[in-house]
C-alpha positions in Angstrom: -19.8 -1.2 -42.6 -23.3 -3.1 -42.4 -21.5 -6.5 -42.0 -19.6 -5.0 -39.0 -23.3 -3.7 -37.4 -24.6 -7.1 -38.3 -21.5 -8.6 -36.4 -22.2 -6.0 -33.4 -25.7 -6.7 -33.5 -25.2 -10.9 -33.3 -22.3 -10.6 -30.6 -24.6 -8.1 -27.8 -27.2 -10.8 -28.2 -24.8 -13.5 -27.3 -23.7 -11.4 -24.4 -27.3 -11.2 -23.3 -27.7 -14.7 -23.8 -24.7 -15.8 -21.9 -25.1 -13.0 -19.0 -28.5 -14.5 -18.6 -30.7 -11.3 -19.8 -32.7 -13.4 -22.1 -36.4 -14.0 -22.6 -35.6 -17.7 -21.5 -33.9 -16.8 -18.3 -34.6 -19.5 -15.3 -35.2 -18.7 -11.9 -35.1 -21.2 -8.7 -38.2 -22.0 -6.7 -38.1 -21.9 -2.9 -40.6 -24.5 -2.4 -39.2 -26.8 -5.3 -36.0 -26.4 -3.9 -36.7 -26.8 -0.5 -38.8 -30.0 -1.4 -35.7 -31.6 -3.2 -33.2 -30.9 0.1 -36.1 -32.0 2.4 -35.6 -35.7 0.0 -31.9 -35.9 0.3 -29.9 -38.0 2.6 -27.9 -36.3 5.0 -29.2 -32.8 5.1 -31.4 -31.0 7.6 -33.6 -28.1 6.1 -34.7 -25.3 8.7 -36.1 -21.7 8.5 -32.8 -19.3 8.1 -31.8 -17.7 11.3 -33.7 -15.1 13.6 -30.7 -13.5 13.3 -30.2 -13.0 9.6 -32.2 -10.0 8.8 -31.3 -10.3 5.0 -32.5 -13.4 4.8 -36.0 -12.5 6.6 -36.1 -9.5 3.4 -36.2 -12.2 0.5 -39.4 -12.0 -1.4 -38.8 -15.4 -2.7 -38.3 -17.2 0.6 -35.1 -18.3 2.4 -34.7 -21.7 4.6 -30.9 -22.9 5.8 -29.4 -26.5 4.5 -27.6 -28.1 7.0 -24.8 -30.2 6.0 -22.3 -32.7 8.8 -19.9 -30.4 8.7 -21.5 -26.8 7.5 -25.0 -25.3 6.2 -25.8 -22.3 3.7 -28.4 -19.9 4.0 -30.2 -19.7 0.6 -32.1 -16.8 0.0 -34.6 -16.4 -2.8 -35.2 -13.2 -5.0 -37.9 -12.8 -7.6 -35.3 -12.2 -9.9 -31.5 -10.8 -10.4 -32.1 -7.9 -9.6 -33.4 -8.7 -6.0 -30.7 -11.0 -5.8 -27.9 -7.8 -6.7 -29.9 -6.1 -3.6 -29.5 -9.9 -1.4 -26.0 -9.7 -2.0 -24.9 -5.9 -1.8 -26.9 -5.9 2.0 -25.0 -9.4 2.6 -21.9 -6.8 1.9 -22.8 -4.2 3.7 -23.6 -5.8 6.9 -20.8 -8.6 7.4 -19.0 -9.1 10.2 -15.8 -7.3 9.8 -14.3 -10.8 10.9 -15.6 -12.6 8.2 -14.3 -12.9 4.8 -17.7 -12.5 3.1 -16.6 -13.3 -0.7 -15.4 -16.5 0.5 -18.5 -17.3 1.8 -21.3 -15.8 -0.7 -22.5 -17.2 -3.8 -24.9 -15.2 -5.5 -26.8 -18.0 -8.6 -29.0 -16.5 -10.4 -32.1 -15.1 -8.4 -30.7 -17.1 -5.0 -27.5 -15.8 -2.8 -26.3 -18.6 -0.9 -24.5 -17.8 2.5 -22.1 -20.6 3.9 -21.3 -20.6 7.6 -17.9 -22.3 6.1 -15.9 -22.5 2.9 -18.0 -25.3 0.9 -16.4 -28.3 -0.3 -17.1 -29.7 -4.1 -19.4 -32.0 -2.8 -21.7 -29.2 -0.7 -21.2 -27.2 -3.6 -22.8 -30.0 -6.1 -25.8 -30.8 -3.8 -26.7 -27.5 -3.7 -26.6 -27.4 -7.8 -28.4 -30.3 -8.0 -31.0 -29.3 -5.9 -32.1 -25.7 -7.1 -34.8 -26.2 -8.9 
């Protein structure tokens, strides 16, 4: 019985671990971030839009990567939690036109809204970027 809680005990801390609920948990920086797009070839970094009121709500920042052929919204939270809240509003308050899980990407403490379905490469910029 006390090797099976000692088993329970070692598996909900590799849960945590992998879910990301650890001490060691890393969150993105809007200004390091920005600062890395700002330094890459090809893209264009602007405020988000007037228009996106969830955007203008993150307490970490938001600014808009624009890419040839699409840009993403990235809005920062302090944490997961505020990026839960990002994301849920993001929900709430789509377009009924607009197939919204196609389009949002919630990383850690960032939700990242694409105008259009990324493409691998879009995708790994924006990895190799948040910072």
């Amino acid at each position: 019985m006390r090797r099976l809680a000692t088993l329970l005990v070692a598996f909900a801390g590799i849960v945590a671990v992998v879910a990301g609920c650890g001490g060691g948990t890393k969150y993105y920086d809007e200004a390091k971030s920005r600062s890395c797009f700002e330094n890459t070839a090809g893209i264009t970094v602007t405020g988000p839009p007037a228009e996106d009121f969830v955007a203008s709500t993150a307490l970490g920042g938001a600014f808009t990567v624009h890419f040839r052929d699409n840009l993403v919204t990235l809005s920062f939270g302090d944490d997961r939690q505020e990026a839960f809240r990002l994301t849920n509003a993001y929900v709430k308050f789509h377009s009924k036109n607009i197939g919204i899980h196609d389009v949002l990407r919630p990383v850690k403490n960032v939700v990242a809204l694409w105008a259009a379905h990324p493409n691998d490469a879009e995708l790994a910029t924006i990895q190799d970027c948040l910072k």
